[in-house]
N, C-alpha and C positions, 0 to 999 in steps of 0.2 A: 302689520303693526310692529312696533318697536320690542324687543324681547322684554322687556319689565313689564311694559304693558299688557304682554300677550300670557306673562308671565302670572300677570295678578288676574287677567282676566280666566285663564285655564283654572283657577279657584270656584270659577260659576259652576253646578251642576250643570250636566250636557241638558236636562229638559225644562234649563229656566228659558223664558222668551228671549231674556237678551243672549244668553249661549249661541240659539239659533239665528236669532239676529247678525251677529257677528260672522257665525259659519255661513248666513248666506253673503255677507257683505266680501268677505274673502273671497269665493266663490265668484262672485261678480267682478271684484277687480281682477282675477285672473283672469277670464274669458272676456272679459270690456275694460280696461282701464280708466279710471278716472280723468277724463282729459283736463291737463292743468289750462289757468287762462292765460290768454295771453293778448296783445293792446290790438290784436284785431278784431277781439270779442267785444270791446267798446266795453265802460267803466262795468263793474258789477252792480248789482242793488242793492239796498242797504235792507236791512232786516228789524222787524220786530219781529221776537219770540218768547209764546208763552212757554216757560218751561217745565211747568209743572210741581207738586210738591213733594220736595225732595228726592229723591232715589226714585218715584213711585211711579215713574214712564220705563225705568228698564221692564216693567216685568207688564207693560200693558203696548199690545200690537196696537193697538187705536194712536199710541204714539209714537211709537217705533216706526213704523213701517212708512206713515204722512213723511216726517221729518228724513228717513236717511231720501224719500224721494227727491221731495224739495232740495236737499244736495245735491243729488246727480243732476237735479235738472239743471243745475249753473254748471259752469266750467270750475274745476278747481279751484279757489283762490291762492293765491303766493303767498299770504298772510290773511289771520282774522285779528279783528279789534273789537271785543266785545264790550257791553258797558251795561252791567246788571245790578238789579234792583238789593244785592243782598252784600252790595260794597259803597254806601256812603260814606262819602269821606271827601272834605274839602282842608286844603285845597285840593284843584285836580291831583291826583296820584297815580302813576301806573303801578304795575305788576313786577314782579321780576320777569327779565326776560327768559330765563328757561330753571324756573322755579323746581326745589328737587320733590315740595310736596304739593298736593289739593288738599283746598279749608273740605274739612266734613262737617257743613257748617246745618247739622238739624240731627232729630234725635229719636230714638226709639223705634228704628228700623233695623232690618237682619247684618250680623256683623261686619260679612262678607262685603256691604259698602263700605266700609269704612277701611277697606284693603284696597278697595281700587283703585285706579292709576292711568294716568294720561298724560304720557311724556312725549311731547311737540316739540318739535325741533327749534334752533333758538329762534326768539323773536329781536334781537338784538337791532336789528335795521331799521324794525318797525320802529321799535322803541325811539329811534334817533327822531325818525319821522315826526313821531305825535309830539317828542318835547318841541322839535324845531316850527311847528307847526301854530304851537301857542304863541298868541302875545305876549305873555308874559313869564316865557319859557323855565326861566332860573327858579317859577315859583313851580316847578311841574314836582310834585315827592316823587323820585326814584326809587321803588323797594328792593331791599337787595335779597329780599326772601317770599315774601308774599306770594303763596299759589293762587291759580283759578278756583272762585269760588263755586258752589254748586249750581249756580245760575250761569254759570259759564260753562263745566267741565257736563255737566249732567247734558244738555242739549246736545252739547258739540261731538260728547262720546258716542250719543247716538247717531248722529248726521254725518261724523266724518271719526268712524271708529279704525282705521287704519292709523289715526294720530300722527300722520302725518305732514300738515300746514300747521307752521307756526302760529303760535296765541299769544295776546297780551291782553289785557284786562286794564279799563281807564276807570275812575271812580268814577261814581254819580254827586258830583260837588254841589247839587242844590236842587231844591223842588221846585224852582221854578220853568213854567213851560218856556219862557221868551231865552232865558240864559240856556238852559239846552237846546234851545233850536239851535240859538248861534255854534254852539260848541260841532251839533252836528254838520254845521254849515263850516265850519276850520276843516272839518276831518275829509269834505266832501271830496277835493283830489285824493286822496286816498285811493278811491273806487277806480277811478283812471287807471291807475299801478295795479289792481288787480288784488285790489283788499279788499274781505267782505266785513262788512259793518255793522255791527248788529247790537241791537237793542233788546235786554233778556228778562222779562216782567212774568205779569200773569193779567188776563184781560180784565178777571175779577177777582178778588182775594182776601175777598170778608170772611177769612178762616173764624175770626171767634163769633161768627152769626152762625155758624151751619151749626143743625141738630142732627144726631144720632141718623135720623130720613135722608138727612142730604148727604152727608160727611160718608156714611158707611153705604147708603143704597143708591146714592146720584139725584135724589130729586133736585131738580134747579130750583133754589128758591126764585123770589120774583123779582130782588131787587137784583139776580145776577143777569136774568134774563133781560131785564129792562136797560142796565147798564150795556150791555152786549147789542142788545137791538141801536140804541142809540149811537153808540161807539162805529159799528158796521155802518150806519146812514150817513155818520159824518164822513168817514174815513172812503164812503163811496165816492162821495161829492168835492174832496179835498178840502175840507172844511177847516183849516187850521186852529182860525179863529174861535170858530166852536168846542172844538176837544178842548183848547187851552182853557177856556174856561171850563171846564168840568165840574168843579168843586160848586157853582153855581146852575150852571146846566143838563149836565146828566142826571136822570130819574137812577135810583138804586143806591146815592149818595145819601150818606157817608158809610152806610152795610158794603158796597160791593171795595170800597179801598178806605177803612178807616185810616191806613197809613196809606202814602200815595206814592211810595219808593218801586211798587210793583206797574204804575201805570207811565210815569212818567218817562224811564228809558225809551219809548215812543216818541217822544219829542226830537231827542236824537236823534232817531230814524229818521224822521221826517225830515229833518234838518237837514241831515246828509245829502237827501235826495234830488237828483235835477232840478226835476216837478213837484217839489212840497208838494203843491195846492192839485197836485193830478189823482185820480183814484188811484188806492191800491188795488194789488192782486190777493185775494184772500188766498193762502197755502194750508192753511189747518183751522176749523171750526169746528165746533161743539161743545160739547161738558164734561169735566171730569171732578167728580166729588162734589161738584153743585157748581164747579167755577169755570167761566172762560175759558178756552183753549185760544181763540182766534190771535190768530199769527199772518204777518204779511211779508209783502217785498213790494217797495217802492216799484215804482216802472217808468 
């Protein structure tokens, strides 16, 4: 890891999960190195990931451990391009390319997140890429400060806590499924070059429905289960057409996304992908606080 990084993360007590997390991810790159990619691995997959709420996967192995795997099991990427549900903003906007903070964008967690840190090396190239990539480039907002939000820094701290593949961060410029598919369908040579792509929501995230049962003990309610079950059968079948409609189609609607900025980075993914219409690979399923976990990789 980078020494600031390693510097704020030495702040963890030694017996929080993510402390040991780390010390074993250290451990690992020393005796196995992370092999970076390279154009004989053929393009990467593009990603959806649930990432959970806020801070609350450092301190749970049920996400730690899925997640830093799902890393290893790709080759390194040379750059990531994330596009998460907690940065709406049109027009498209990127990130700064090697931002000096992270948004600590949620509240009434232990202080010690609001110390942490993940300094990635620049993403400068990338950045050329994705303006040069748009249509309508000149309208791309370049931020000249903007950190990764927590739906970016939080996954990636976990998956790739070494910090070092560059990051940028693209906005989410509208809820619609057809205009993010396109968008993921610009960015798809990307994956050629050895970028990985990633879409960063929650499967379900009808936070103001869960009661004291669900929120504090995990019971799944039933509109998250039902959202989930449905979600899984489309996305088995490459059902495009069907997820886009969601808002009409999916049972557990409007309790599992009254806002739908956590489902829709999914459309991206999809976008990006060779085979939209092909199944995905399921990488992480289940519940956590009553919601969706289920996470994919295009194939």
């Amino acid at each position: 890891m980078t020494s600031t990084t390693e510097a704020a993360d030495a702040r963890i007590p030694a017996a929080h999960p993510f402390a040991a997390h780390v010390r074993r991810a250290v451990a690992a790159e020393a005796a196995d190195p992370h092999r970076t990619w390279t154009p004989a691995d053929g393009p990467l997959p593009s990603l959806y990931v649930s990432h959970g709420g806020g801070p609350m996967p450092f301190e749970n192995p049920e996400w730690l451990n899925p997640l830093r795997r799902w890393a290893r099991s790709l080759p390194k990427p040379k750059a990531i391009l994330m596009v998460s549900a907690h940065w709406e903003s049109a027009p498209l906007s990127i990130s700064a390319a090697r931002p000096s903070e992270l948004v600590y964008d949620f509240g009434g967690f232990n202080p010690m997140y609001y110390q942490f840190r993940y300094d990635t090396p620049d993403a400068t190239e990338l950045s050329r890429q994705v303006v040069a990539m748009m249509p309508d480039a000149d309208r791309v907002h370049e931020h000249a400060s903007r950190g990764l939000d927590h739906g970016a820094w939080v996954p990636l701290k976990i998956m790739y806590p070494m910090a070092d593949v560059p990051v940028l961060q693209l906005s989410l410029p509208t809820e619609n499924p057809d205009e993010l598919f396109k968008l993921g369908e610009r960015l798809r040579p990307l994956r050629e070059q050895g970028v990985l792509v990633v879409g960063s929501g929650h499967m379900t995230h009808g936070l103001p429905f869960l009661t004291r049962e669900q929120f504090v003990d995990g019971k799944v309610p039933g509109w998250s289960a039902d959202f989930d079950e449905w979600a899984a059968e489309a996305l088995s079948r490459g059902d495009v057409n069907e997820l886009a409609g969601y808002r009409s189609n999916a049972p557990g609607m409007p309790y599992s996304h009254p806002t739908v900025e956590h489902f829709t980075p999914l459309f991206v993914t999809l976008g990006a992908a060779d085979e939209p219409t092909a199944p995905v690979e399921t990488k992480l399923e289940g519940y956590s606080i009553g919601l969706s976990r289920r996470s994919f990789q295009t194939v």
